[in-house]
C-alpha positions as CSV (number, residue, x, y, z in Angstrom):
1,X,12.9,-38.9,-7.7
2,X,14.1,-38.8,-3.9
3,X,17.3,-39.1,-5.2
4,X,17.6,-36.6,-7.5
5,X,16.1,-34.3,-4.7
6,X,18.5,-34.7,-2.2
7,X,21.6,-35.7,-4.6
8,X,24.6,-33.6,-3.8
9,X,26.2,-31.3,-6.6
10,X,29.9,-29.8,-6.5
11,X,28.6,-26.7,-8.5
12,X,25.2,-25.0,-8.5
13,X,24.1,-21.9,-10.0
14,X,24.4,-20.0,-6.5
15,X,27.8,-21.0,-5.7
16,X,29.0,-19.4,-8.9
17,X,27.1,-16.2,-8.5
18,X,28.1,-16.0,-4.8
19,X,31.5,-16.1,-6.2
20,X,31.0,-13.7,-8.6
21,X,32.0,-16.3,-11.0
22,X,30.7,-15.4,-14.6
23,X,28.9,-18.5,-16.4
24,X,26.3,-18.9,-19.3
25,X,23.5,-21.8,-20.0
26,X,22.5,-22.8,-23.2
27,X,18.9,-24.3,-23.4
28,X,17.3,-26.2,-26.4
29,X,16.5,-23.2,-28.5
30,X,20.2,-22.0,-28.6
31,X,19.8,-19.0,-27.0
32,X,22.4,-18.4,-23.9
33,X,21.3,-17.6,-20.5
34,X,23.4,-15.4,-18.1
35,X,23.1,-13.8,-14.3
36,X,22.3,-10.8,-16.3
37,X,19.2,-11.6,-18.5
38,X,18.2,-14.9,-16.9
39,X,15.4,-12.1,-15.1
40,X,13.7,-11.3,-18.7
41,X,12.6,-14.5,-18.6
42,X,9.0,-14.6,-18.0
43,X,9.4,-17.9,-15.6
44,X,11.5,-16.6,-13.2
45,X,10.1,-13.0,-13.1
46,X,6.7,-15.0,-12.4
47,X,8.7,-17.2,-9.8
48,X,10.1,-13.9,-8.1
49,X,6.8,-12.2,-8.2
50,X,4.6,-15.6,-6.7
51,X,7.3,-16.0,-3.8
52,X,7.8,-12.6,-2.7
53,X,4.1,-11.6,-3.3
54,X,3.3,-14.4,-1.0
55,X,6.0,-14.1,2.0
56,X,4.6,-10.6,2.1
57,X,1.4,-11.4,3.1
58,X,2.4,-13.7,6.5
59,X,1.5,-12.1,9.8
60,X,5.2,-9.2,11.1
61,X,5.5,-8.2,14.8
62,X,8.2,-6.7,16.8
63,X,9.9,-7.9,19.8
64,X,11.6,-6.7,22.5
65,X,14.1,-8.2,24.7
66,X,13.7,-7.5,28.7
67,X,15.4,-9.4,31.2
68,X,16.8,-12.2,29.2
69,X,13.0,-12.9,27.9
70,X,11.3,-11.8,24.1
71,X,8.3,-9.8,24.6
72,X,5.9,-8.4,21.8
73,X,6.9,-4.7,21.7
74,X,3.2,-2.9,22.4
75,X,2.2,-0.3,21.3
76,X,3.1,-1.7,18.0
77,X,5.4,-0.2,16.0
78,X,3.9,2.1,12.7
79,X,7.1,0.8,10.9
80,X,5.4,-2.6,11.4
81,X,2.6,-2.4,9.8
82,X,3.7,0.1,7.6
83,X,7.7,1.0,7.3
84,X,7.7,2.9,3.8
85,X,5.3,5.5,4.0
86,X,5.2,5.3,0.6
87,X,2.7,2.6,0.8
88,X,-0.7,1.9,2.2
89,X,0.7,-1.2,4.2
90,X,4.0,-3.3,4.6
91,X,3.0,-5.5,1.7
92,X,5.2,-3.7,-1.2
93,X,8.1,-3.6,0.9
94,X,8.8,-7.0,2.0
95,X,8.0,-8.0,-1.3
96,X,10.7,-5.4,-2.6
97,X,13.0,-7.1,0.2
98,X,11.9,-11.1,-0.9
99,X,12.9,-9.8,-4.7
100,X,16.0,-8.2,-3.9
101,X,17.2,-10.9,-2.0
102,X,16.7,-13.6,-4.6
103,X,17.7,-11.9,-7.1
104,X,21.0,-10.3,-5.6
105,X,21.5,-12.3,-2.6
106,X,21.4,-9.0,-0.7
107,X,18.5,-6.3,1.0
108,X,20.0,-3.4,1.6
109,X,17.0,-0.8,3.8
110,X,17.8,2.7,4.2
111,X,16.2,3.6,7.5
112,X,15.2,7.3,8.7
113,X,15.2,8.1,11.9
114,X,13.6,11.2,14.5
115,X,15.2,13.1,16.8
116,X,14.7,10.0,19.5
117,X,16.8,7.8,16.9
118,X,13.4,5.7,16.3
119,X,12.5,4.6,13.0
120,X,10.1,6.9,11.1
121,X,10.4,5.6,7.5
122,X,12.4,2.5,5.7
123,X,13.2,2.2,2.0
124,X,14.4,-0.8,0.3
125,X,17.3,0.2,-1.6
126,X,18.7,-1.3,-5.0
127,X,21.5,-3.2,-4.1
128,X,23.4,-3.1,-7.7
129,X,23.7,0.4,-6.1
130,X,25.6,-0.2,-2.8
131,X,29.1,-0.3,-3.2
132,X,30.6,-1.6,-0.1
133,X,33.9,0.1,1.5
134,X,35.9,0.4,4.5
135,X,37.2,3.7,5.9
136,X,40.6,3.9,7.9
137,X,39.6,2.2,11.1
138,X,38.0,-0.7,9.3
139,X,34.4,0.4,10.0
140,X,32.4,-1.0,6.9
141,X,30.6,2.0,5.0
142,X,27.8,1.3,2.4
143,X,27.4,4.0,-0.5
144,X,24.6,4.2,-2.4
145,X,24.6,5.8,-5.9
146,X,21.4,7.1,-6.3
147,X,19.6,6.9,-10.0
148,X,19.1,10.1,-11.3
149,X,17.0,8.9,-14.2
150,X,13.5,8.6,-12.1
151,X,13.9,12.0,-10.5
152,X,13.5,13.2,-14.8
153,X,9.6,14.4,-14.5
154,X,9.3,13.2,-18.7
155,X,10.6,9.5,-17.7
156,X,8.8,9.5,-14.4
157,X,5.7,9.9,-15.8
158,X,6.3,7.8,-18.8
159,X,6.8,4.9,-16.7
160,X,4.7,5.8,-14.3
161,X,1.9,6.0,-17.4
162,X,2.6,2.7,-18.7
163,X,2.9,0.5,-15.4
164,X,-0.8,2.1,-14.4
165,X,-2.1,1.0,-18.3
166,X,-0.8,-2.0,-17.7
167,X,-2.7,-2.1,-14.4
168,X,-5.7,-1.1,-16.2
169,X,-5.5,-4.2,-18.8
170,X,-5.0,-6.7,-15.9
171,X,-8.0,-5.7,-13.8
172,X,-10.3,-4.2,-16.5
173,X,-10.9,-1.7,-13.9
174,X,-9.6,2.0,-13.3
175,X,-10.6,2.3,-9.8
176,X,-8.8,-0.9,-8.8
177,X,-6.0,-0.5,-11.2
178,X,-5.3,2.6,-9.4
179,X,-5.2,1.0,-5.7
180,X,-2.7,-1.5,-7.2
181,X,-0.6,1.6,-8.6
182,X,0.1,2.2,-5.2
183,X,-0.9,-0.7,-2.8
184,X,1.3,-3.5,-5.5
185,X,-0.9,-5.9,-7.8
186,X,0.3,-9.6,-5.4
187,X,-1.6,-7.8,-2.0
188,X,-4.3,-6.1,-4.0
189,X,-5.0,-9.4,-5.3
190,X,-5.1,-10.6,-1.8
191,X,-7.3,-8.0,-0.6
192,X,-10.1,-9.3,-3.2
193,X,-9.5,-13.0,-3.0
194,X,-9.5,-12.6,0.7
195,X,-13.2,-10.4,0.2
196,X,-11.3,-6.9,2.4
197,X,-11.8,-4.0,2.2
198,X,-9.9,-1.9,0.1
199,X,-7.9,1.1,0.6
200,X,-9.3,4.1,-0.8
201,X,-7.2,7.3,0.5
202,X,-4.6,7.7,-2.9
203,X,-7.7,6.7,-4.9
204,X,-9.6,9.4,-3.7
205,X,-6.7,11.7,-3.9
206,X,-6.4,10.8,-7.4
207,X,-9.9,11.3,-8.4
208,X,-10.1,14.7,-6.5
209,X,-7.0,15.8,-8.5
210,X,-8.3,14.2,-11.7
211,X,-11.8,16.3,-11.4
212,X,-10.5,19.5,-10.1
213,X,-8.4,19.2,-13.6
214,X,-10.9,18.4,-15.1
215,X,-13.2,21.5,-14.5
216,X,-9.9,23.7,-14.7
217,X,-9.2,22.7,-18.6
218,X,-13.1,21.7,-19.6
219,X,-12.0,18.3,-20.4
């Protein structure tokens, strides 16, 4: 077995991808396997999802280098515990980062700054979306072709619809289906393993939306 772990191989799946080399598996049902819907399979989205779901969860700080010597940066930084403003906490986007980097080999982050040129808010981008160029003086440039299809209000909420009944059919609870929604299902998981409390700000936004409709159309 120890020899099979540490046995040295000329060729392995990452080389070729790094290389941008095209190649297809064959496995015992006949069906080929490529870089492009090796991700369908249900192993290695669940493989994805346990690693980055559970790199998100270890303890982020920031440092700050004075004098030669690392210090913790204090106050701590809201981008720390919470760089897409999106979400409740920093869970959903290191786990977007974890993802994108084993599945690309890249993380590309998007960061907005304020006036002061301090972070206020980071997105992780899609990275079969960068294209990579260099302008006259050799400066690298990323550019980032932005989907369209999400910002369509009828596909938005389609998706939107089905990833929150999904939600609902893995919890067998509305309330909580709706914190994962927005908190991400691996640190809402966490939370209740781990007996915390749970967020309840976009739930309660939610509801209060959901019952001022409610009265409006007599539902």
């Amino acid at each position: 077995m120890l020899g099979n772990l540490f046995e040295r191989r000329a060729v392995t799946p990452n080389s070729l991808w790094g290389a941008g080399l095209d190649f297809d598996l064959q496995n015992n049902s006949g069906t080929f396997i490529d870089e492009e819907n090796v991700y369908k399979l249900s192993g290695v989205s669940a493989a994805v999802s346990l690693i980055a779901g559970t790199i998100s969860t270890l303890p982020m700080d920031a440092w700050v280098r004075r004098n030669g010597q690392k210090n913790l940066m204090r106050p701590k930084p809201d981008w720390v515990n919470r760089p897409d403003v999106s979400f409740v906490d920093r869970t959903p986007f290191i786990s977007s980062i974890i993802s994108s980097l084993m599945l690309d080999g890249n993380a590309f982050i998007r960061i907005f700054r304020d006036n002061e040129g301090l972070p206020v808010n980071l997105t992780v981008l899609n990275p079969t979306k960068i294209k990579v160029k260099r302008n006259g003086v050799g400066r690298v440039l990323f550019e980032y072709e932005e989907d369209q299809t999400l910002f369509d209000p009828d596909v938005n909420i389609q998706m939107g619809s089905r990833h929150l009944f999904d939600m609902i059919l893995k919890f067998k609870d509305v309330r909580q289906a709706l914190i994962s929604y927005n908190l991400g299902e691996t640190a809402l998981r966490d939370r209740l393993r781990k007996d915390r409390p749970l967020p309840k700000a976009y739930l309660n936004k939610v509801m209060e939306n959901y019952n001022m409709l409610k009265e409006k159309y007599a539902v």
